[in-house]
SETI-549169 format. One line per 2 residues: their letters; for each residue x, y, z of C-alpha. Coordinates in pm, whole numbers, padded with zeros to 5 digits. Example, Ala and Ser with C-alpha at 12.3 -4.5 7.8 and 13.67 -1.06 7.14 Angstrom:
2
as> 01230 -00450 00780  01367 -00106 00714 .
! end
This chain:
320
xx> 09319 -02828 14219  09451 -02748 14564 .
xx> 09321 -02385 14646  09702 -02279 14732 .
xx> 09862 -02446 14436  09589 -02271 14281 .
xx> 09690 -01945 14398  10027 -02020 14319 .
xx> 09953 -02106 13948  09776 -01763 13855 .
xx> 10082 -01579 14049  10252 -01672 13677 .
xx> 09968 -01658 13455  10046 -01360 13300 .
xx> 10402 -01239 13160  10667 -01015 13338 .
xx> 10595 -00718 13086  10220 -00752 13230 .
xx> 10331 -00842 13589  10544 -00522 13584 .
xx> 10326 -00297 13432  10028 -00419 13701 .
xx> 10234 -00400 13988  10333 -00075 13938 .
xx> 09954 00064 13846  09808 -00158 14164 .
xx> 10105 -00027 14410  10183 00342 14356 .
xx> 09908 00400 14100  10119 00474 13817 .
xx> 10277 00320 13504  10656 00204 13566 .
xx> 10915 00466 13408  11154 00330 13147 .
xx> 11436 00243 13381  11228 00046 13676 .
xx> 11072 -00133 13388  11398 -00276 13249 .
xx> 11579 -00350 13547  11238 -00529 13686 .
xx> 11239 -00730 13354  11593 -00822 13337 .
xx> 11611 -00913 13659  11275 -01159 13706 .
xx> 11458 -01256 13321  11823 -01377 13515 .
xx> 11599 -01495 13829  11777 -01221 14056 .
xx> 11424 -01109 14141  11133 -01312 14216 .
xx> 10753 -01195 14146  10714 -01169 14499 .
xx> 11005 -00966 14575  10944 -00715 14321 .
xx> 10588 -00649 14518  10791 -00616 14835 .
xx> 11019 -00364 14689  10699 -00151 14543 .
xx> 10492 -00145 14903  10800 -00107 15084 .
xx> 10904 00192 14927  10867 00555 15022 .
xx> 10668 00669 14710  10372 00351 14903 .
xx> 10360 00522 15141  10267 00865 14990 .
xx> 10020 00679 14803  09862 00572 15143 .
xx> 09859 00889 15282  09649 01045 15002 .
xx> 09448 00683 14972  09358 00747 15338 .
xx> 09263 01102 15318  09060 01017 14995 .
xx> 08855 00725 15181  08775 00899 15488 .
xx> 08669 01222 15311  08391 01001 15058 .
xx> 08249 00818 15386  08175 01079 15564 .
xx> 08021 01266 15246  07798 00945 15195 .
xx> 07704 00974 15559  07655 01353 15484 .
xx> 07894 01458 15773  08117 01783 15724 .
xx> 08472 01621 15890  08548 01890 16177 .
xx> 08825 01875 16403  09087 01669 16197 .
xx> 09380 01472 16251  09675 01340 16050 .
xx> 10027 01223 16060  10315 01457 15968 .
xx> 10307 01519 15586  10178 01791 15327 .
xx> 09848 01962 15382  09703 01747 15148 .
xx> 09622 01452 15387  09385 01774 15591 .
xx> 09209 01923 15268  09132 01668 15074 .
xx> 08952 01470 15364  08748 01828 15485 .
xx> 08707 01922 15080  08564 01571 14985 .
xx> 08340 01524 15312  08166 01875 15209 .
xx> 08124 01774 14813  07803 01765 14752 .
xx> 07614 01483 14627  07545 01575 14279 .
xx> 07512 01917 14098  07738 02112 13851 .
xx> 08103 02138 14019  08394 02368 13955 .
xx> 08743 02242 14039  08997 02509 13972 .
xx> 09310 02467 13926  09271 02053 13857 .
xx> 09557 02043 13578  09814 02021 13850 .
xx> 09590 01860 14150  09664 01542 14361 .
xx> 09572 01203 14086  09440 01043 14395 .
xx> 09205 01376 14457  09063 01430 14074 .
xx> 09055 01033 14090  08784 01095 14346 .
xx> 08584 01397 14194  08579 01197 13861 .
xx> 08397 00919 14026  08176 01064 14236 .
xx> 07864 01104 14055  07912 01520 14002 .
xx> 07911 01678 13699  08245 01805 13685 .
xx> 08429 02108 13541  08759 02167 13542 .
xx> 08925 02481 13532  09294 02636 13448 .
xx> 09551 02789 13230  09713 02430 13170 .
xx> 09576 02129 13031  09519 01768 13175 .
xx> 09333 01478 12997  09060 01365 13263 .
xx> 08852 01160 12984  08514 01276 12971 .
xx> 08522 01548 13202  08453 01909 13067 .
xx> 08761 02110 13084  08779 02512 13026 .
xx> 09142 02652 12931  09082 02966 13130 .
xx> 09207 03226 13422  08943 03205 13700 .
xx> 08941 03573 13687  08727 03534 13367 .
xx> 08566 03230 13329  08408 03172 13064 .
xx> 08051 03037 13195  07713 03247 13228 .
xx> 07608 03340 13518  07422 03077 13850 .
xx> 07533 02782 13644  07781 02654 13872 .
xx> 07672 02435 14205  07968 02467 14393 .
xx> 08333 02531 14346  08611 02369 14464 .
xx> 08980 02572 14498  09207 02347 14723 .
xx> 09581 02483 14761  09476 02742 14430 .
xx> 09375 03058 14563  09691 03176 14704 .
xx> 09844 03136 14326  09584 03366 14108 .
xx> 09782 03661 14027  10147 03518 14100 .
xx> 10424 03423 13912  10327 03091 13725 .
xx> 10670 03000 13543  10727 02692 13824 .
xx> 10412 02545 13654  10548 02613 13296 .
xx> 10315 02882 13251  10363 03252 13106 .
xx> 10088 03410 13289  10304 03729 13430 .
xx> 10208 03829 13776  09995 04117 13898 .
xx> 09881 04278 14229  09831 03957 14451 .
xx> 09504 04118 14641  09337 04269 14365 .
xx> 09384 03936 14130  09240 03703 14442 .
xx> 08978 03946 14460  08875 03958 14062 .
xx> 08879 03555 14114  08621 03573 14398 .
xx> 08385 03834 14218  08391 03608 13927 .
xx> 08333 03309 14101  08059 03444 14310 .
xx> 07912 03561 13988  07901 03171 13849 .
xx> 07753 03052 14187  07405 02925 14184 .
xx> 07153 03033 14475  07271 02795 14759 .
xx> 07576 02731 14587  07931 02755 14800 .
xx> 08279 02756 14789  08552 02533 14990 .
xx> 08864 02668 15003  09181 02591 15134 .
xx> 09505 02814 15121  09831 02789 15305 .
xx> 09820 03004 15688  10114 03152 15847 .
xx> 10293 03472 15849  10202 03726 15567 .
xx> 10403 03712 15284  10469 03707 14905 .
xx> 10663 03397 14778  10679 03497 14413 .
xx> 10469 03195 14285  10184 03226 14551 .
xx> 10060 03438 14908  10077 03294 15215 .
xx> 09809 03532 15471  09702 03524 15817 .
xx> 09334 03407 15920  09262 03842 15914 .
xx> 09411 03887 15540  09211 03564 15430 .
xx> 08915 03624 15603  08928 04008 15511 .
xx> 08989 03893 15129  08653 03722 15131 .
xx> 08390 03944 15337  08546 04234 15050 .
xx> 08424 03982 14789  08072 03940 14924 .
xx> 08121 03596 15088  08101 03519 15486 .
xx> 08274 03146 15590  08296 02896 15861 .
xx> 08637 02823 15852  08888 02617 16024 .
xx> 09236 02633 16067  09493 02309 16085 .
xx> 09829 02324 16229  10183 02134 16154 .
xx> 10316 02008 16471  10568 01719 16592 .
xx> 10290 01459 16631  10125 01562 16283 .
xx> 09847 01804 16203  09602 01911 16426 .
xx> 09323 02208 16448  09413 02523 16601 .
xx> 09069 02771 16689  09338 03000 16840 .
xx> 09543 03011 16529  09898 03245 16586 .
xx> 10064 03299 16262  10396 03434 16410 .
xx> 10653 03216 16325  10416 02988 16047 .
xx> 10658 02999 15757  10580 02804 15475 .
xx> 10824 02534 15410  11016 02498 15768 .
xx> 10798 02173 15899  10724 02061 15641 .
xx> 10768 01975 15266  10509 02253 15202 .
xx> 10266 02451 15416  10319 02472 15769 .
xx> 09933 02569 15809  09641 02592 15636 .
xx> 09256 02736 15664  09022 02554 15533 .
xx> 08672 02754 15451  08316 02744 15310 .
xx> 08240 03042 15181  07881 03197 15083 .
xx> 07800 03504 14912  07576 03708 15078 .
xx> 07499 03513 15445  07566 03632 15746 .
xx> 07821 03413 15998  07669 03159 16112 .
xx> 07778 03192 16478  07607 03531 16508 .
xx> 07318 03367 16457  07114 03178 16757 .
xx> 07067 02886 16505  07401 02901 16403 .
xx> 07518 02914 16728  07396 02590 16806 .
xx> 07501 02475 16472  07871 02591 16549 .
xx> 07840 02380 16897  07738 02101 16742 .
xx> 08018 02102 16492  08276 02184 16740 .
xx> 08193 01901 16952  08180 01624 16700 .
xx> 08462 01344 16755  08798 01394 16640 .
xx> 08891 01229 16341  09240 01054 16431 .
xx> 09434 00976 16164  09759 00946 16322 .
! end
């Protein structure tokens, strides 16, 4: 048969309740909701909506193009962790702080070992999508649950987590940090809140406590102007930074900045006037950190001098 009758012959082979339900799953990575389902259906049904159409509806629609964004962030963080390359220096268009942590968090997973993800029951699909298939053994950790097939889960506050001690490789808090201790009934959660500093701190002691000798944390938390929003705390790069040193753990860190033309890194990071919320649909900054117990900064060191050159002057990674 003729290669584009072909083509056109297997557009059909299989029925609209299939086409629907694959479009939807291939396009914005999710099955359809009752209501796009049975318009879709009637309307391929009364021929006021062709196959192709409904696929141009689905890529053309704003929901796409969130699932680009994280698609994009997802793919550039896993090459340059298979090329072993840290991603410095980022770039990305306008959006959450997602599209900056989960490149920097992915490029810096390592390439096997025991992981820790805290706070996974209400992470990014695209993200856990990503940790699940990328040859880790992963843990996940929170008060909620979330089916992630075979993965080990622990129904647990990181404060007092129940695993012995050096049995974790490295742990992984993106966006979680800033909410142990806070108000958790926007999550559906009971957990009552306590003193913000001394909670982050109890999470950091215990987590230090599960670390492994070489082991490290990446964290990311939202930058800006100091301040308690009920269901999390934004800091400044001191309050952060101070937060971990009292926990036993020195970082290389980086801090990204919301802008008109999208995110970009800031060494000279101002917090006056970062509120969380006014650029964007979330944070307006965020520091991004590797933390290890018990080593000193690298850039106090000649060798990590050097090794803080190098870093700085990699390319940037445009993603605008």
């Amino acid at each position: 048969m003729d290669p584009a009758i072909d083509a056109h012959m297997r557009a059909y082979g299989a029925t609209d309740e299939e086409l629907v339900e694959q479009a939807f799953r291939a396009i914005l990575r999710r099955p359809p909701d009752d209501g796009a389902r049975d318009r879709a259906l009637t309307k391929l049904s009364d021929g006021t909506l062709s196959r192709a159409t409904l696929w141009h509806e689905l890529v053309t629609a704003e929901e796409f193009r969130r699932v680009c964004e994280l698609d994009d962030a997802v793919t550039l963080g896993l090459a340059a962790r298979g090329r072993g390359e840290p991603l410095t220096w980022l770039q990305a268009p306008p959006a959450d702080e997602r599209v900056i942590e989960v490149p920097w968090v992915l490029s810096r997973l390592r390439p096997s070992g025991r992981v820790l993800e805290v706070g996974y029951a209400f992470a990014e699909p695209a993200y856990l999508a990503a940790l699940v298939r990328s040859g880790v053994e992963l843990v996940g950790l929170d008060l909620a649950a979330r089916d992630l097939g075979d993965v080990e889960r622990l129904l647990a506050d990181v404060r007092s987590i129940p695993l012995p001690d050096a049995s974790v490789d490295q742990v992984l808090l993106v966006s979680t940090l800033e909410h142990v201790g806070a108000d958790n009934a926007v999550y559906g959660l009971e957990a009552k809140a306590a003193d913000g500093g001394a909670a982050r701190h109890d999470a950091l002691v215990e987590l230090r406590r599960i670390l492994r000798p070489g082991g490290n944390l990446l964290v990311t938390v939202p930058l800006g102007e100091p301040g308690d929003h009920g269901w999390f705390r934004q800091d400044d790069v001191v309050g952060w930074t101070s937060a971990f040193a009292r926990a036993g753990f020195f970082e290389e860190q980086e801090a990204y900045e919301l802008g008109d033309e999208g995110w970009r890194a800031v060494p000279a990071f101002a917090p006056e006037g970062v509120r969380y919320g006014e650029r964007g649909p979330a944070a307006s900054a965020v520091l991004c950190s590797v933390l290890s117990p018990g080593r000193l900064r690298r850039f106090l060191t000649p060798a990590g001098a050097a090794a803080t050159l190098k870093r700085r002057t990699r390319p940037v990674r445009n993603r605008s």
